[in-house]
C-alpha positions in Angstrom: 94.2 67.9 179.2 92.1 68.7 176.2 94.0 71.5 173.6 92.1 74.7 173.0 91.8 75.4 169.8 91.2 72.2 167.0 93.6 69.7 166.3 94.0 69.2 162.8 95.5 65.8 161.8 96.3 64.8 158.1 95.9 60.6 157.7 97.8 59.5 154.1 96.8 56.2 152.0 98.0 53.0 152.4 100.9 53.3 150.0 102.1 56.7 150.6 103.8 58.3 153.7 104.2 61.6 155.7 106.5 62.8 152.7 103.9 62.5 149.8 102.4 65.1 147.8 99.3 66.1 150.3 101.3 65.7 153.2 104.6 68.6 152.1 101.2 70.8 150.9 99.9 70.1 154.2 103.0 70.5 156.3 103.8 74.0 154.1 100.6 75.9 154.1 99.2 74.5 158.3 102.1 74.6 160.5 100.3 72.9 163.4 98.7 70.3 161.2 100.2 66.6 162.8 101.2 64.7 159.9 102.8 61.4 161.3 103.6 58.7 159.2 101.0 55.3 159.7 103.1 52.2 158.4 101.9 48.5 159.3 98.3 47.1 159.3 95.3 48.4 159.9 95.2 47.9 163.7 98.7 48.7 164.2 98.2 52.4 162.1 94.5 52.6 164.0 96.8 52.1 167.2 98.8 54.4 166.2 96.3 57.2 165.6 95.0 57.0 168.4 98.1 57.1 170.4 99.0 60.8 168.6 95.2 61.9 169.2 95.1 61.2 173.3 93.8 64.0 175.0 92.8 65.9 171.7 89.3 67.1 171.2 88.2 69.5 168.5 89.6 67.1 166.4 89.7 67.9 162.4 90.5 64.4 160.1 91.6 64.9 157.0 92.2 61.4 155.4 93.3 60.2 152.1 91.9 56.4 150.6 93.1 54.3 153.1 93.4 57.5 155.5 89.8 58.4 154.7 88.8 55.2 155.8 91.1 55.2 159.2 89.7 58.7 160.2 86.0 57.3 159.6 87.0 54.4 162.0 88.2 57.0 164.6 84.9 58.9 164.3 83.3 55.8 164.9 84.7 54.9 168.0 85.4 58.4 169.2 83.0 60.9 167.5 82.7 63.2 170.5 86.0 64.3 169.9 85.8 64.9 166.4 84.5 68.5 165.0 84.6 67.3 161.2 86.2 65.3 158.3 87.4 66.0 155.1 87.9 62.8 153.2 89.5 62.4 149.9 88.5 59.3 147.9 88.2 57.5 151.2 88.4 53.8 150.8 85.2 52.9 152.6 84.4 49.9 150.7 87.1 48.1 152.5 85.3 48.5 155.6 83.6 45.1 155.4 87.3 43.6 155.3 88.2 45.1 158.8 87.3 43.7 162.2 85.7 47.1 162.9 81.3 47.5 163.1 80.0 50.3 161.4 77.6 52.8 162.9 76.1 56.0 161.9 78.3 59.2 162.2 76.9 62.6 162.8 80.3 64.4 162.5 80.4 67.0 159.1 81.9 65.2 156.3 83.4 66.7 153.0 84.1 63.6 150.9 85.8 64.9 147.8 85.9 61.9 145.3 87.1 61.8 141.1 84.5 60.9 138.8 87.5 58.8 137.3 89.0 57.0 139.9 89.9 53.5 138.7 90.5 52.5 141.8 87.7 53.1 144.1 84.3 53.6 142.3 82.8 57.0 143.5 79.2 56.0 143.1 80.0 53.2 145.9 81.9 55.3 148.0 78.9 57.6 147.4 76.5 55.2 148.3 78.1 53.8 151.7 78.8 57.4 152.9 75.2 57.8 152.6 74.8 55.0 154.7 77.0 56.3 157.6 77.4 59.8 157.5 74.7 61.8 158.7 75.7 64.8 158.0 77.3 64.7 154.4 78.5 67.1 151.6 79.9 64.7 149.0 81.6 66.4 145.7 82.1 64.8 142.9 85.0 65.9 141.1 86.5 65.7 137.6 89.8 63.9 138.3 91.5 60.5 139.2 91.7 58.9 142.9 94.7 60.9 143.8 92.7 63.9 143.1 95.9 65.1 141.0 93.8 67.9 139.8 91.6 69.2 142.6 93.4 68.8 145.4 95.0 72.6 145.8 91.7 74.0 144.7 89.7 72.6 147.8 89.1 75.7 150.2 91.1 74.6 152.7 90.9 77.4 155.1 87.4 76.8 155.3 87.4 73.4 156.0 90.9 73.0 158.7 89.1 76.1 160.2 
């Protein structure tokens, strides 16, 4: 049975875990906000995803890097079920290096990306998520790919609302 209200999911990067620094913020402020931990490969976390989202709807991703670029794979496959994503320095460019197609997305998207991330150039990320997103708010911010600076200032009860 599909839940009521929306289900708000938070997806961490490939090197962190459910006990990071986004994840205890998340888990403190959004008491209903899943936050499972995604170890393993990309099919085995994708798996995995899906496994906690069955029967969800109103679905609200929040991914980070690697979990940005999971919850754009679930919207993908899925987007019926998905009411919007937030997506913090989402690691899009490794999309060609999955077994997964892309296709066009019309779910809102919030990517919120550092203008110094050494890791992930934003103007790349900027440029596929033009690509696929349809509908697209993408904010450059001053900061580094773990958004060390931003992070707490997003308006986060906007956007889980």
């Amino acid at each position: 049975m599909a839940s009521q209200g929306p289900t708000r999911i938070f997806i961490h990067g490939l090197d962190s875990s459910n006990q990071g620094t986004k994840a205890k913020f998340f888990r403190e402020r959004y008491h209903d906000m899943l936050i499972p931990n995604f170890p393993g490969s990309l099919e085995e976390r994708m798996e995995k995803l899906h496994s906690v989202l069955e029967g969800k709807s109103g679905i609200i991703l929040v991914g980070s890097s690697f979990g940005g670029l999971m919850a754009t794979l679930f919207a993908m496959e899925d987007e019926t079920r998905v009411k919007r994503m937030i997506l913090l320095a989402p690691a899009l460019l490794l999309m060609d290096k999955t077994p997964y197609k892309p296709k066009a997305v019309g779910v809102p998207t919030w990517i919120f990306h550092g203008t110094r991330d050494e890791l992930l150039p934003p103007q790349d990320t900027k440029k596929w998520a033009e690509t696929w997103f349809k509908d697209l708010t993408f904010e450059l911010v001053e900061d580094d790919h773990m958004l060390h600076n931003t992070f707490r200032q997003i308006d986060w009860d906007r956007l889980l609302s």
